[in-house]
C-alpha positions in Angstrom: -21.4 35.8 -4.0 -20.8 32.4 -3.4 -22.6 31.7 -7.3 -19.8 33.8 -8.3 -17.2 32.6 -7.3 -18.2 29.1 -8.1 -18.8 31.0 -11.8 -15.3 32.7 -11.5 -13.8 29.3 -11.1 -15.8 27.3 -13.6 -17.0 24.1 -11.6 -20.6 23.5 -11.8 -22.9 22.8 -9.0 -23.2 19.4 -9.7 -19.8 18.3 -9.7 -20.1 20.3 -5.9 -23.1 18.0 -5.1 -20.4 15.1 -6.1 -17.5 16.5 -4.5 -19.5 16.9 -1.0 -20.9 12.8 -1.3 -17.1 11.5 -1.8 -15.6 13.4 1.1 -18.1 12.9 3.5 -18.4 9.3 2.9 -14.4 9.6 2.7 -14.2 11.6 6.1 -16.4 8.6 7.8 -14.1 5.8 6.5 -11.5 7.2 7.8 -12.4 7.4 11.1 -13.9 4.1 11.0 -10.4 3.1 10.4 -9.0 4.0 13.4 -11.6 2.5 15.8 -11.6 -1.0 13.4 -7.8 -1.3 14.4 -8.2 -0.6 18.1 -10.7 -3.4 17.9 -8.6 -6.1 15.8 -5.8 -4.9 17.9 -8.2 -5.4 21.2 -6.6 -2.1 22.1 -8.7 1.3 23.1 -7.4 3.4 20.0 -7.4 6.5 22.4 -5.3 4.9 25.1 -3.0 4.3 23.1 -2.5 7.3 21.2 -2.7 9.7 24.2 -2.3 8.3 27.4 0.3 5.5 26.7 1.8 7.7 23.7 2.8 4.1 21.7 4.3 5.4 18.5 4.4 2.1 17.0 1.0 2.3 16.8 0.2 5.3 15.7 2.3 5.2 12.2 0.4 1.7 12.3 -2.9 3.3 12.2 -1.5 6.6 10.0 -0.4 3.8 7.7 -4.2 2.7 7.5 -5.6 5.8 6.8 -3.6 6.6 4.2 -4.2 3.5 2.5 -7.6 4.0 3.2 -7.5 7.1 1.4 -5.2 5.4 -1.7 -7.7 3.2 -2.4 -10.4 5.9 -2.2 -9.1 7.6 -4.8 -9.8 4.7 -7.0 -14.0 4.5 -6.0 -14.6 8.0 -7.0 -16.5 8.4 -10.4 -17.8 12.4 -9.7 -19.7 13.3 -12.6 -19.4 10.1 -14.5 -21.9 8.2 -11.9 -25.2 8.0 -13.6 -27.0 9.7 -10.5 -26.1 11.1 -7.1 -27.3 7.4 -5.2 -25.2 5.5 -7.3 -22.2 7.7 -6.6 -23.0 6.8 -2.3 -23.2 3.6 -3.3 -20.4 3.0 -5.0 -18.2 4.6 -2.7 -19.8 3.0 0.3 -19.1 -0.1 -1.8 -15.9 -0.1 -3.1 -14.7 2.2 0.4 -15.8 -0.4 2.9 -14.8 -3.5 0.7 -11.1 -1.7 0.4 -10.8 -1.0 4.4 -12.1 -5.1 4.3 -9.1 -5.7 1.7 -6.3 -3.6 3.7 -7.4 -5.3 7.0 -7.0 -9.0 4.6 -4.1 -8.0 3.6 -2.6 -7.7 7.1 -3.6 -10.7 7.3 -1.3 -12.5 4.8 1.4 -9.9 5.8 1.2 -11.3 9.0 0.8 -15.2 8.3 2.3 -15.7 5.2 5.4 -13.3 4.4 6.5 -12.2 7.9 5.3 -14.9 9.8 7.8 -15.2 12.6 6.4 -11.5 13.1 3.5 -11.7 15.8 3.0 -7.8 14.7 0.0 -6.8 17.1 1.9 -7.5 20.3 5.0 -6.2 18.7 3.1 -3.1 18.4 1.6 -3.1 21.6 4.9 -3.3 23.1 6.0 0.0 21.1 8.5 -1.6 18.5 8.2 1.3 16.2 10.1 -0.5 14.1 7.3 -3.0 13.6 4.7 -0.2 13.3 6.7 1.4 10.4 6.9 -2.2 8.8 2.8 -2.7 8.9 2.0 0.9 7.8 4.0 -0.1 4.9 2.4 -3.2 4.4 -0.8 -1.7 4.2 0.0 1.4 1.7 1.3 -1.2 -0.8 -1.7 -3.0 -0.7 -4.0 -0.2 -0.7 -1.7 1.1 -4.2 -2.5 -2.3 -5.8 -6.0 -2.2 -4.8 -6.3 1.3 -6.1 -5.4 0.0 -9.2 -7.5 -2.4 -9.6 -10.7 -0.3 -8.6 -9.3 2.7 -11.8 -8.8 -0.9 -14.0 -12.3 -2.5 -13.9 -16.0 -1.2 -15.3 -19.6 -0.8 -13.5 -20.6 -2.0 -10.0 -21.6 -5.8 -9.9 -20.3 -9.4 -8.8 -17.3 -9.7 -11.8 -15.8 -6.3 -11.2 -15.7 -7.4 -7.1 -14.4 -10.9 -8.1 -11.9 -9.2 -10.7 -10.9 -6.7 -7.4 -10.8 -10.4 -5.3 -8.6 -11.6 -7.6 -6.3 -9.2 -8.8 -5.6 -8.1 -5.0 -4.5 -11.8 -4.4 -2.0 -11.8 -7.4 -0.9 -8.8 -6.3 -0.6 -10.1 -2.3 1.3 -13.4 -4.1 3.9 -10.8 -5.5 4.8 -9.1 -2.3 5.5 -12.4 -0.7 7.7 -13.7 -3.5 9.6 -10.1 -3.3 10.0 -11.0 0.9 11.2 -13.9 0.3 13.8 -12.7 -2.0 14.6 -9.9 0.3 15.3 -12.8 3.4 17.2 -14.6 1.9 19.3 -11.6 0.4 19.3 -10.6 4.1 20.4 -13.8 5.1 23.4 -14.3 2.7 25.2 -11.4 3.6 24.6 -11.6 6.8 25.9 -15.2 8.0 22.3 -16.6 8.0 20.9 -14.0 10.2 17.2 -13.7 9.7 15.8 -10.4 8.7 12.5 -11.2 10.7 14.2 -11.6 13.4 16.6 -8.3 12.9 13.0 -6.3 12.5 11.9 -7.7 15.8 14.5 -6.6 17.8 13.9 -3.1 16.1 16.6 -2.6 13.5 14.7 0.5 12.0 16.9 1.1 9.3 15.9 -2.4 8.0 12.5 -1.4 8.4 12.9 1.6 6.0 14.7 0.0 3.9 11.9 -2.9 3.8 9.1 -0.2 3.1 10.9 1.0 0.4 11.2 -2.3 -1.2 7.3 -3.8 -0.6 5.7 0.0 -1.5 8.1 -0.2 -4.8 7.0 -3.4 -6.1 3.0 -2.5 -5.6 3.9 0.4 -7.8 5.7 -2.3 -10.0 3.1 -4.5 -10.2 -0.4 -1.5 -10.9 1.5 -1.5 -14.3 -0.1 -4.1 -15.7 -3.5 -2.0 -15.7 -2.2 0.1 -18.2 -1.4 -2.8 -20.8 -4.2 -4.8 -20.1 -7.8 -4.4 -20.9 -10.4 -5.5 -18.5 -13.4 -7.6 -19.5 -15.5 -10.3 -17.2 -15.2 -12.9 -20.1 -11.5 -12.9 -20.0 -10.9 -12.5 -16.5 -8.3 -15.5 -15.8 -6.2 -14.4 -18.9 -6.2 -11.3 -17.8 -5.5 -11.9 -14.4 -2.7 -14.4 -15.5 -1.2 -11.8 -17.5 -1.4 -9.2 -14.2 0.8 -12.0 -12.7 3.5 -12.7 -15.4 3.7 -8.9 -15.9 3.5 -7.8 -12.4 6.8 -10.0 -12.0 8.6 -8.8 -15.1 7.9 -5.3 -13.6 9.0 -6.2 -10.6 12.7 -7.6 -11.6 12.7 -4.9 -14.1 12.3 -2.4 -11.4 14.7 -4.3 -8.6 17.5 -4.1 -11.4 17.2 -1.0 -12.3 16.9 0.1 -8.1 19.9 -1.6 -8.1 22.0 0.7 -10.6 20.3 3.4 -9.3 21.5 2.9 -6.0 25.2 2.4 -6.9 25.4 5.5 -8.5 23.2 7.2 -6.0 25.0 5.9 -3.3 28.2 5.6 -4.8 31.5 4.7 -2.4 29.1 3.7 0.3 29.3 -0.2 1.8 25.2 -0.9 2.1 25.5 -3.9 4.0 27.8 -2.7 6.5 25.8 0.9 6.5 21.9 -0.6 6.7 22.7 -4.1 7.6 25.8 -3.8 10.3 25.5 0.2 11.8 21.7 0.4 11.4 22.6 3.9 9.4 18.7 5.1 9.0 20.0 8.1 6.7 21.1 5.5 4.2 18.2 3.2 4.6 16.1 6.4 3.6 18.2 7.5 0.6 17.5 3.5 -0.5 13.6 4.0 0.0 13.3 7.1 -1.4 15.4 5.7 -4.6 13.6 2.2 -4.7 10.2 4.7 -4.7 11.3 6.6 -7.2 12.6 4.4 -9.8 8.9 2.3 -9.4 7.2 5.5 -10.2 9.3 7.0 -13.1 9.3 3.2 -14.9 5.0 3.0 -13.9 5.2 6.6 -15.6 6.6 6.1 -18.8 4.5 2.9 -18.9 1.5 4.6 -18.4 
């Protein structure tokens, strides 16, 4: 029965053999995740979730594992692996070094673009506002990284120093685009500082912030469709993943920007978001900023 049905639906038992590899190496990773940012967190993941019911840190870790399985999505080659072992090993590869990139990532989130932001005590202190802000963090690196695991060729040293290096271009990006967002922040609201704002739990800011870092990872995996990858070239080509990423990234802020006048049309967004801390607003602004990033990716793809 089970042959005919698998005959009846036309997939092939070796794309089955494939399809049980990826998920159970996928279903592992996963729940590594969760323990790996108890430990960083020198936190008991269970405590947490159940017993001291901290919020913050569970969209922290449901941001995680969904960047984790973003970036998984880029390591599966099915039927085009050459066998079954290389298939494990180049998701167990290209999995663990992704869950190694996310956790990196964090890192410069947390030290270079928001670094006023001490995020794990934050956290641990249920700012859910903070929590929202990380998971965000995360998702946007694990899109970039995704694209940079569907834009490189084989398993060996230059496609992991091309993954290195496009991931730091990318992480450079997202700090340039804070930057800009701080002190946008920051002029209309009589100097106030948006990292602080976040901190006290402003979570419309927060949403509003997601939208804008998850837009310009999408902004910025454009490049992979224009540019072809090849060890030989690898600092032109990461050069050009920079100068493009950024065009893409004004391109899509501008157009965000029109979309959100008309979307949002008689509305006062500073007062709204900034002022009144009006979530519904700072939604409609993510979900617009989202949106525009993957029409314009889209048609560039």
């Amino acid at each position: 029965m089970i042959n005919s049905l698998i005959e009846l639906v036309g997939v092939n038992q070796e794309l089955l053999i494939y399809l049980a590899i990826d998920i159970t190496i996928a279903i592992v990773l996963l729940g590594t995740m969760r323990f790996l940012l108890g430990l960083t967190s020198q936190v008991n993941s269970t405590e947490e979730l159940a017993q001291k019911d901290n919020f913050a840190f569970g969209v922290s870790v449901a941001g995680s594992i969904l960047a984790l399985g973003i970036v998984l999505t880029g390591a599966i080659t099915g039927e085009n692996a050459p066998s079954y072992m290389m298939e494990v090993v180049g998701m167990l590869a290209y999995g663990v070094y992704g869950l190694i990139l996310i956790k990196v990532g964090r890192v410069i989130q947390d030290k270079v673009a928001l670094q006023h932001l001490n995020k794990t005590e934050l956290i641990k202190e249920k700012n859910l506002t903070i929590g929202i802000v990380d998971a965000a963090g995360a998702i946007a690196t694990a899109i970039i990284i995704r694209a940079v695991l569907l834009w490189v060729n084989g398993l060996d040293i230059s496609t992991f120093i091309a993954i290195t290096s496009g991931f730091v271009v990318a992480q450079a990006v997202l700090v340039l685009v804070t930057r800009i967002r701080e002190n946008r922040y920051a002029k209309n609201n009589q100097e106030d500082c948006l990292q602080e704002a976040l901190s006290e739990g402003q979570l419309a800011l927060a949403i509003r912030y997601s939208g804008q870092v998850i837009s310009t990872a999408l902004a910025v995996t454009a490049a992979s469709h224009f540019i072809v990858y090849s060890p030989d070239t690898l600092v032109v080509n990461l050069l050009g993943w920079l100068i493009f990423g950024i065009i893409m990234t004004l391109l899509v802020s501008i157009l965000t920007t029109i979309a959100k006048r008309i979307v949002l049309w008689g509305i006062n967004l500073v007062e709204e978001v900034d002022q009144q801390h009006n979530i519904g607003v700072a939604s409609i602004e993510m979900a617009t900023s989202i949106s525009i990033a993957l029409i314009l990716t889209a048609l560039m793809a």
